[in-house]
N, C-alpha and C positions, 0 to 999 in steps of 0.2 A: 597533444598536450596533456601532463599527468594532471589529473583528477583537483590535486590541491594548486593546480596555480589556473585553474579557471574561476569564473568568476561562482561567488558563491550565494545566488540568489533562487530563491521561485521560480522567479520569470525567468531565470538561464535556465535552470532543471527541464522548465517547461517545455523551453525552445527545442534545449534538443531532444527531448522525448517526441516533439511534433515533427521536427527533421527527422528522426529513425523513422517514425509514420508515411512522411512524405517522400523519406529516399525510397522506400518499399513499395508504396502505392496502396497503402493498409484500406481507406476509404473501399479503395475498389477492388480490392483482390479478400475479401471478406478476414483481412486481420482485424477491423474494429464491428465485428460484430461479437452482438454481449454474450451468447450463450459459449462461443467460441476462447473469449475473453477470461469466464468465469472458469472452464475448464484450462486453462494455461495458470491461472490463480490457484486453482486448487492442485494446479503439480508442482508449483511454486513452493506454496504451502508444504506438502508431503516434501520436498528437499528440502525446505526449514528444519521440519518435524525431525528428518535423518540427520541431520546435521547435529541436533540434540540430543536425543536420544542417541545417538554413536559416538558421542564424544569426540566431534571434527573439530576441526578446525575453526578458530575464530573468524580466519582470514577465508575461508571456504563459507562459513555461515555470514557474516559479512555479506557475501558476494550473491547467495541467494536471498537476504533480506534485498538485499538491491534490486534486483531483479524481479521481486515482489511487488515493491514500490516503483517501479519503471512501469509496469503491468496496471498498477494501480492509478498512474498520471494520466497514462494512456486511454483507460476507461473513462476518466474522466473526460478527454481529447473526442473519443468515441462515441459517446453518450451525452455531449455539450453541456456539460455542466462546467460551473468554477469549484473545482475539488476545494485549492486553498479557501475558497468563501464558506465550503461545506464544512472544510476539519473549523473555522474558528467557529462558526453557527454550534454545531457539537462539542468543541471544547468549552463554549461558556455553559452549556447542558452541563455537561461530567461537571462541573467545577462547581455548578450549582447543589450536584447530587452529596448524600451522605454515604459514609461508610458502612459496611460489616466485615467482622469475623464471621464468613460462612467456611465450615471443616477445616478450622485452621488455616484458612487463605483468607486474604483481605480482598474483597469484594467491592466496587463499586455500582450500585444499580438505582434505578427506579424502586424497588422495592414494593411490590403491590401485594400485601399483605394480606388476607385472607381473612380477618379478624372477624 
């Protein structure tokens, strides 16, 4: 079934990110172990990175951010956490925080100042 006519939630993303887990046997076959994990993220990462810097494709960079984020469900599946309960915990942080102009990028941080 194409991509847009499943159903468009959380909880579906979740499910099948935990079926791809469960058809492969990740638990036990060391796919959701975290050092393992962290290194597939940061080759992820570097085929983002390419994807930018070489001027690919939308539809190529798309497809590694996805894959980023599959990576990223999955850790959370791995590690038992509730990711979605983590990203709003940290979204209402960011939304609390202030901005800067640091070197001509806008910036959002904690900002711990040195004064």
């Amino acid at each position: 079934m194409e991509g847009s006519q499943r159903e468009d939630s959380w909880d579906a993303m979740l499910a099948a990110v935990q079926a791809f887990h469960d058809k492969h046997d990740f638990r036990n076959t060391g796919g959701e172990e975290l050092i393992y994990r962290v290194a597939l993220m940061a080759e992820e990462l570097g085929e983002i990175s390419s994807c930018v810097t070489k001027g690919k494709s939308k539809d190529l960079l798309s497809e590694e951010v996805a894959d980023l984020l599959i990576l990223l469900m999955g850790t959370g599946i791995a590690a038992e956490f509730d990711l979605k309960a983590a990203f709003w915990k940290k979204m209402d942080r960011l939304m609390a925080r202030e901005s800067r102009m640091v070197n001509g990028r806008i910036r959002v941080s904690e900002f711990r100042d040195m004064e």
